[in-house]
C-alpha positions in Angstrom: 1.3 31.3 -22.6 2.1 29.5 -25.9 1.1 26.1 -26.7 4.4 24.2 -25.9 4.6 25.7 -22.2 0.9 25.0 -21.8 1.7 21.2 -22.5 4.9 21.4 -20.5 2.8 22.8 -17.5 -0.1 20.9 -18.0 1.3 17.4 -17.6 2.7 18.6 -13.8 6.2 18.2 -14.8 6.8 18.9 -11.2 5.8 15.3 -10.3 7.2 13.4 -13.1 11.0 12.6 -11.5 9.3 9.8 -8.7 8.3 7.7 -11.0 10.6 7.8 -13.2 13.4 7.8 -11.0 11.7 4.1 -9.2 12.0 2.6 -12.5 16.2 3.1 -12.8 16.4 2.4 -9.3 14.7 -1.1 -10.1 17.1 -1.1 -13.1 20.3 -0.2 -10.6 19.4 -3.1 -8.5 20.6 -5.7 -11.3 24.2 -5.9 -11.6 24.9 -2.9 -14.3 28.7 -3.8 -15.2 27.4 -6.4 -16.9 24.4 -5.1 -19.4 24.5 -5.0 -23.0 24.2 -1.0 -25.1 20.6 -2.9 -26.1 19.5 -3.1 -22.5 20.4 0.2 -21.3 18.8 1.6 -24.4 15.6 -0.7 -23.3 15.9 1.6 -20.2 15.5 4.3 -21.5 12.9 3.9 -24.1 10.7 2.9 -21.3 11.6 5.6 -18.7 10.5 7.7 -21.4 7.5 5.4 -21.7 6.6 5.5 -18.1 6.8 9.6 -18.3 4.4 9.4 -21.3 2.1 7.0 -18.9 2.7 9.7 -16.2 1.5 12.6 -18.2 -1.4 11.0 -19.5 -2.2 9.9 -15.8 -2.0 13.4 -14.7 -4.0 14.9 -17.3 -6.7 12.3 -17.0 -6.9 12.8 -13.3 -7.9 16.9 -14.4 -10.4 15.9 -17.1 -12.3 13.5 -13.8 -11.9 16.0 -11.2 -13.3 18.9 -13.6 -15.8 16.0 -14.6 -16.7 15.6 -10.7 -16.5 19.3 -10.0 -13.5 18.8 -8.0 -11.3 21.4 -9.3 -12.8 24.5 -11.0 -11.6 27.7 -12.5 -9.9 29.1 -9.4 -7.5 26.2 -9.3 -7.0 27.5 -12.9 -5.8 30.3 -11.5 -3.3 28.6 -9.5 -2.3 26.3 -11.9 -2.8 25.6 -15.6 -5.3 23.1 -16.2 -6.3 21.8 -19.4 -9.9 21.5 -19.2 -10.2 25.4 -18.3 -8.4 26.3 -21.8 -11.0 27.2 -24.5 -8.2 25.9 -26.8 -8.3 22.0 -25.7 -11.2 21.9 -22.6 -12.1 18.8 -21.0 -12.4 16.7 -24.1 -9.1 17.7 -25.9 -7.7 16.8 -22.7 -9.1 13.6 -22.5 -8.1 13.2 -26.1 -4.4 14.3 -25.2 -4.2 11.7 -22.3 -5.2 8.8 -24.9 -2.3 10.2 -27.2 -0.1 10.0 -24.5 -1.0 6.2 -23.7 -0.7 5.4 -27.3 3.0 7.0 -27.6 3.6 5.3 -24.4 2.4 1.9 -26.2 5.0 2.0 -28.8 7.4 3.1 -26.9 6.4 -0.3 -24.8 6.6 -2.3 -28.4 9.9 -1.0 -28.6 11.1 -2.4 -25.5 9.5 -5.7 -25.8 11.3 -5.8 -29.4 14.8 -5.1 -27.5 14.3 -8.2 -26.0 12.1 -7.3 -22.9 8.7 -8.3 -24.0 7.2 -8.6 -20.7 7.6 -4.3 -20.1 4.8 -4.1 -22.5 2.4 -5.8 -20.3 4.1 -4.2 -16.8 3.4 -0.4 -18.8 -0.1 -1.6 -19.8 -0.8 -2.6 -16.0 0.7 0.5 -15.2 -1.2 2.5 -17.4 -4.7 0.7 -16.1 -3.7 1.7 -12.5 -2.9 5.3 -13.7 -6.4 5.7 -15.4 -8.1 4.0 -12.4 -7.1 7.0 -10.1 -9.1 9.1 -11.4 -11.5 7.8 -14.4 -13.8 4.7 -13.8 -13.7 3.3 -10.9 -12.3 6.5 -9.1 -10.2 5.2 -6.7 -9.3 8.6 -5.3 -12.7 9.8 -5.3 -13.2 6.4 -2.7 -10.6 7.4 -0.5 -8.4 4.6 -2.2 -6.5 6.5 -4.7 -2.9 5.2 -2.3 -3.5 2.2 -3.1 -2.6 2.3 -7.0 0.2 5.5 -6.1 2.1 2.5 -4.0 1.7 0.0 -6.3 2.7 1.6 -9.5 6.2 2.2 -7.2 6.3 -1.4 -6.7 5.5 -2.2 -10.3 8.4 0.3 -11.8 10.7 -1.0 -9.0 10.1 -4.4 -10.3 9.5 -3.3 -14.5 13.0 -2.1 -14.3 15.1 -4.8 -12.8 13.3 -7.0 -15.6 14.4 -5.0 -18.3 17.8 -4.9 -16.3 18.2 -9.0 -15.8 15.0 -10.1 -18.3 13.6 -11.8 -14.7 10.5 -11.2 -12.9 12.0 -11.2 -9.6 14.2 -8.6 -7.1 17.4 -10.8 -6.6 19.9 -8.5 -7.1 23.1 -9.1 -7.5 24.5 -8.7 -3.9 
């Protein structure tokens, strides 16, 4: 498998839409007759963003369970995991999550410079949750990890009828 489907696989590209898909329905809760071309392209900066945050939330939660001896080379078999490649292992995969966050970061900048600074901080919270899954404190591994899945739904909801209506709050427009 060449590098660029290992990637592709590696991230779980299978579970990427949910997320993604709660932040534009946030965003679709605002009335969207009236936004500008600079909020819509806010929107998508950050949906790009939050997949970046996804993907490096996936990936971290295979370098922890290969950490913790959770998953080992026969759910390598079923799956690609990045910590059972002798090309990246465990570190390179920790390394790749990082990258991820840090894309995801500027993508954030980029948002809070189109007017919507506060996205920054709701992907950095985001991201926090994400990495608390699975890396220090474990959440999962304490039969907790629900509690950031549901909230990370509640923050996109809310993240993208912000960027929508540059409010903190679900009004809507009904």
């Amino acid at each position: 498998m060449n590098r660029a489907r290992r990637l592709f696989i590696g991230v779980r590209p299978w579970a990427l839409p949910f997320y993604a898909i709660t932040l534009v329905v946030g965003f679709l809760t605002y009335n969207v007759f009236t936004l500008s071309a600079k909020v819509v392209l806010a929107l998508l900066i950050a949906v790009i963003g939050e997949l970046f945050i996804h993907s490096a939330t996936n990936v971290i939660n295979d370098v922890y369970d290969f950490r913790r001896g959770i998953d080992d080379k026969e759910v390598a078999s079923i799956r690609y995991h990045f910590a059972y490649d002798p090309e990246i292992g465990h570190l390179g995969a920790y390394r790749l999550s990082l990258t991820f966050l840090a894309v995801a970061l500027a993508l954030g900048l980029v948002v809070a410079l189109l007017g919507r600074p506060l996205a920054l901080l709701l992907g950095i919270i985001g991201a926090v949750m994400g990495y608390a899954y699975s890396g220090p404190p474990g959440l999962k591994y304490r039969a907790l990890g629900d509690i950031p899945v549901m909230l990370a739904a509640v923050l996109l909801t809310l993240t993208g009828y912000y960027i929508a209506s540059g409010e903190l709050a679900l009004r809507g427009s009904w």
